[in-house]
Structures are given as C-alpha cells and as structure tokens.
C-alpha positions as CSV (number, residue, x, y, z in Angstrom):
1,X,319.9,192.2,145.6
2,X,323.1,193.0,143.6
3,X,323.6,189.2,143.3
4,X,320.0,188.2,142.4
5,X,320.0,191.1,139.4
6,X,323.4,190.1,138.1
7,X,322.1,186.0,138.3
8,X,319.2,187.1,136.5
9,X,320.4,189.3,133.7
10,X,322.9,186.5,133.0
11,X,320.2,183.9,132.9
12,X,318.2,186.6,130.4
13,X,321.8,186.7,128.0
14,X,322.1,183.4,128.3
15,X,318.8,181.7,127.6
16,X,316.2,184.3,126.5
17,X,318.0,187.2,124.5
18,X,318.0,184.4,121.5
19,X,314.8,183.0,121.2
20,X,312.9,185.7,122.6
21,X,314.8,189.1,121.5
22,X,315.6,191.9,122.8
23,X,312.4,193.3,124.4
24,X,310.4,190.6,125.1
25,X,314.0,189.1,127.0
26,X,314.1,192.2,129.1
27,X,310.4,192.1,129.9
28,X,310.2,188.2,131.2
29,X,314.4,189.4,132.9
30,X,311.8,192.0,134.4
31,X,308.9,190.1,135.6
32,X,311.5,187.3,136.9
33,X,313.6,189.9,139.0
34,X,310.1,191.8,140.5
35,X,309.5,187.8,142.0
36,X,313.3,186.9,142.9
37,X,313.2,190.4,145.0
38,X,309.8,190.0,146.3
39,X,311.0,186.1,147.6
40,X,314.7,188.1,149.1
41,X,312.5,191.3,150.2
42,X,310.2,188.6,151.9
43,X,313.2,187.0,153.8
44,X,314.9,189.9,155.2
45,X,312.4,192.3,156.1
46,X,311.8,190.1,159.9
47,X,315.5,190.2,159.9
48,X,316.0,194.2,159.6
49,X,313.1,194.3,162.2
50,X,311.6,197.7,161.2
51,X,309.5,198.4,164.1
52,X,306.9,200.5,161.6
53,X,305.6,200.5,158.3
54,X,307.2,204.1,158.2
55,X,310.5,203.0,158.9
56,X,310.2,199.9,156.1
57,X,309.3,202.8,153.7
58,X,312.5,204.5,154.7
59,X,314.0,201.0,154.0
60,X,312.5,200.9,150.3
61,X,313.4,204.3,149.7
62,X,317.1,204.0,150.3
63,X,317.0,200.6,148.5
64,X,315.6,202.8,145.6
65,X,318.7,205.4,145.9
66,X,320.9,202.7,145.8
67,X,319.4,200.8,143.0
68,X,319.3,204.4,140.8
69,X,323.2,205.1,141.7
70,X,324.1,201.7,141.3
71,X,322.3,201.5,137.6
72,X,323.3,204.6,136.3
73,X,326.9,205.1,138.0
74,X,328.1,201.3,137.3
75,X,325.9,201.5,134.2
76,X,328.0,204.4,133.1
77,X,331.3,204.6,134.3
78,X,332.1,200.9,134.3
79,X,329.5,199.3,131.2
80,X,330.4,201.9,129.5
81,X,326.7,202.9,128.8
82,X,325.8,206.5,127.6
83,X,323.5,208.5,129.6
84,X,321.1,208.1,126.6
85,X,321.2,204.5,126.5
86,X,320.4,204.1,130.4
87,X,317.4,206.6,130.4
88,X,316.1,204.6,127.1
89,X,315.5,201.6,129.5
90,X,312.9,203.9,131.1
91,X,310.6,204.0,128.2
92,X,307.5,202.4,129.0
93,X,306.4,203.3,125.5
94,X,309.3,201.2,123.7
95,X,308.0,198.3,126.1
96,X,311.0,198.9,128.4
97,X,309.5,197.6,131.9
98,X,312.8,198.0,133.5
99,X,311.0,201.1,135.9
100,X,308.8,198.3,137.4
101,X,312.3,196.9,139.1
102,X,312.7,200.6,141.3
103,X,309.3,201.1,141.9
104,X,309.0,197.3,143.2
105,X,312.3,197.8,145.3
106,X,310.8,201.1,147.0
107,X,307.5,200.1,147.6
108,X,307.9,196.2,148.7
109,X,309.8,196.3,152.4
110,X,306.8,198.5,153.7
111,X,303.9,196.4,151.7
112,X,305.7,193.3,152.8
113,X,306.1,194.6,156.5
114,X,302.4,195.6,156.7
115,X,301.9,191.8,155.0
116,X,303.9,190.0,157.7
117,X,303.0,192.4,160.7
118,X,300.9,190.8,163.5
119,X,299.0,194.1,163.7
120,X,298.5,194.6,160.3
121,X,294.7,195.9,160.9
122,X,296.7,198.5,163.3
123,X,296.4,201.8,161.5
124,X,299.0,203.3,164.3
125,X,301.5,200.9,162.8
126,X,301.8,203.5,159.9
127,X,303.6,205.8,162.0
C-alpha cells in the first residue's frame, strides 16, 4: 500500500495540485487512494486467508497502526513536517479528507472478507 500512496500523491503533485489547488487536489488524491486500496485490499485479502471476519479486523487494525506510524513518523522525522502540520491534515472542517484513508484501511480487509466469504450470511463467521 506504501507503493500505491506514494504513486498517487505523485500523480496528485504532478497533475492536480495546479489546476485544482491545494484542497480540492488532496480531496480527489483522497477519493482516488480509498479506490486504488479498495482494488489492492480486494486482491490480497484471499491471499492472507483470514479464516474469520475477526481475524480480517485484526488485519485492518494493524494496517491502521502501520499507516498512523508510517504518516506521522516518516511525516516527521524524514519530510520534515511539524507535528502541527500533520494533525492539520485531520481537519475535516478545513475539507482535509485525509482521515477517510485510515478509517478505509481499518475497516476494508474485514468488509471485504465478509464480501468475498462463501458464508457470508454465516453470523458465526464473525467470530
């Protein structure tokens, strides 16, 4: 998922920061990464083979761990972003959708492994 958010903020940079702007760039970089992951979280939830919607939630919450350390650690320490700066990108109120991209990443692998689960209808599969 590192790959797809770094191919899609550099598509944002590249071809919407200018004639969109700044928010409006970051909201359709936004919308474009929820459907790149959904299309990845799609294709690799068979392969880690949870055997239970639990255990895909466990999935989604570690991805969210790992997408929270990753943004504000690299975001920090390596972009050189202040603390400020990175918590400003969770301001739903400035029309920063950036805490869509978490939630999506926590709460897709069990959604999509209830999606592609033969038993779907099988309430014990939430165990």
């Amino acid at each position: 998922m590192v790959l797809i958010a770094i191919a899609n903020g550099g598509a944002r940079e590249a071809w919407l920061l200018t004639p969109l702007g700044k928010v409006a760039a970051h909201q359709v970089s936004t919308l474009s990464a929820i459907a790149l992951f959904g299309a990845y979280i799609w294709w690799v939830m068979p392969r880690l083979r949870p055997a239970s919607t639990g255990q895909a939630a466990t999935i989604g919450g570690l991805w969210l761990l790992m997408t929270l350390a990753f943004e504000f650690l690299f975001g920090h320490y390596v972009a050189g972003n202040t603390w400020a700066a990175l918590i400003d990108n969770y301001n739903l109120a400035a029309g920063r959708l950036w805490p869509l991209i978490p939630l999506w990443v926590a709460i897709a692998p069990p959604l999509v492994h209830r999606l592609r689960s033969p038993y779907s209808g099988n309430s014990s599969k939430l165990e």
